[in-house]
LUMPA-401660 format. One record per residue (C-alpha): z, x, y; residue in three letters. Coordinates in steps of 0.5 Angstrom, whole numbers, padded with zeros to 4 digits, always signed. Each point is the difference from the previous one (the first is absolute). Example, Ala and Ser with C-alpha at 12.3 -4.5 7.8 and 13.67 -1.06 7.14 Angstrom:
REM LUMPA-401660
+0016+0025-0009ALA -0002+0002+0007SER 
***
This chain:
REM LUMPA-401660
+0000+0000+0000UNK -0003+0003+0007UNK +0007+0000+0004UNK -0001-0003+0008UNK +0001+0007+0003UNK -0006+0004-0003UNK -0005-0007-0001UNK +0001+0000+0009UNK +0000+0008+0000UNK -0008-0002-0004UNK -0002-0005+0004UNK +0002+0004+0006UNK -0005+0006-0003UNK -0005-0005-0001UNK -0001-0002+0005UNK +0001+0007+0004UNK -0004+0006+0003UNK +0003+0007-0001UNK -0005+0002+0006UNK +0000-0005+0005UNK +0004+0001+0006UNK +0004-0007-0002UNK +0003+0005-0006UNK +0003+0005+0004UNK -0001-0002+0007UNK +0002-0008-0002UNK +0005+0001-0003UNK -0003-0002-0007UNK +0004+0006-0003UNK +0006-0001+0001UNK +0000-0006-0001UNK -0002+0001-0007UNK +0005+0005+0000UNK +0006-0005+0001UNK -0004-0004-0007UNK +0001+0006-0003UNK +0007+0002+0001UNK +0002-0007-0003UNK -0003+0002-0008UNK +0005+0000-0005UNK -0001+0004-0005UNK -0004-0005-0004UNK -0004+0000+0007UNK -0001+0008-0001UNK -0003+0000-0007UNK -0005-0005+0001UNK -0002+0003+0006UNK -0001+0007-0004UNK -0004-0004-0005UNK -0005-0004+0004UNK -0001+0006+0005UNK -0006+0003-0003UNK -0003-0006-0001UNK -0001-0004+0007UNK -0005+0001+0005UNK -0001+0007+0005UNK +0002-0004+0006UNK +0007-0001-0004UNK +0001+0007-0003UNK -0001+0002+0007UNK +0006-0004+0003UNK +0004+0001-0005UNK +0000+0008+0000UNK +0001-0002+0007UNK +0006-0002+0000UNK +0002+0003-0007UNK +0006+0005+0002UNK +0005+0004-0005UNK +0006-0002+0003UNK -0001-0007-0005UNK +0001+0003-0006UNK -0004+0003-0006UNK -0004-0006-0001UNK -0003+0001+0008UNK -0001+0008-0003UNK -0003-0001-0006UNK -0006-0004+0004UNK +0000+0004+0006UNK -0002+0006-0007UNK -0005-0005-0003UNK -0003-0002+0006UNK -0003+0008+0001UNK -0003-0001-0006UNK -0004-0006+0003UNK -0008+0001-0002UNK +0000-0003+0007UNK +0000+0007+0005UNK +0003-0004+0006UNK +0006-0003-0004UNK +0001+0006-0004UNK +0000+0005+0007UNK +0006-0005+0003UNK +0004+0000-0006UNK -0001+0008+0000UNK +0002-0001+0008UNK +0006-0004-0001UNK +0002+0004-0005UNK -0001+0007+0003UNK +0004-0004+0007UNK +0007-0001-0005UNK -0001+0007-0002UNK +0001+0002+0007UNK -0007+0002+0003UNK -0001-0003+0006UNK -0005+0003+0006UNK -0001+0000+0007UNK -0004+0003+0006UNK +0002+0007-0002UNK -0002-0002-0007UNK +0003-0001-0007UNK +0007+0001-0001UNK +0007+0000-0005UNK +0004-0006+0003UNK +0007-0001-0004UNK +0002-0006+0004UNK -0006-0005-0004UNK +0002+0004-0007UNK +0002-0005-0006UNK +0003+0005-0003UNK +0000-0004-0008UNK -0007-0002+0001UNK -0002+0008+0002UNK +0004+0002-0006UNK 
***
């Protein structure tokens, strides 16, 4: 039985463009962002085994939003989703992931940035 949290978090998706202006700029993200962190546990294991299977725009939102501070579930499909046969899907995963690990980059270039390493997920 699909739980109300991720069938709402699914139909957001849907509906949504990780590349429009109303994703980011509109607040679309955040707003799937706070669906997302209403998953329980049941929530999470669906979203690990559907996450392959749905459409670009949707894999694209959802590594959007994907961080390693909700668990290992949230890690285990951020690693997955680097193996996309979809180049852009799999260079945002690679990117979110290489982010928690503490690279990050400004007008001077590339940097080590120990404020935004997720110590477990880097592990």
């Amino acid at each position: 039985m699909t739980s109300t949290a991720f069938k709402k978090l699914d139909d957001f998706l849907n509906k949504s463009d990780h590349e429009s202006m109303d994703w980011y700029d509109g607040g679309e993200s955040e707003m799937a962002e706070k669906l997302i962190e209403k998953f329980d546990e049941q929530d999470w294991k669906t979203l690990s085994e559907v996450s392959q299977n749905r459409s670009l725009q949707w894999q694209g939102c959802l590594v959007s939003i994907l961080c390693p501070q909700y668990g290992a579930v949230a890690q285990d499909i951020l690693v997955k989703m680097t193996g996309s046969k979809n180049p852009d899907i799999a260079f945002a995963a690679m990117y979110a992931i290489s982010f928690y690990c503490g690279i990050n980059a400004n007008s001077a270039g590339p940097f080590i940035d120990d404020c935004i390493v997720h110590e477990e997920f880097r592990a």
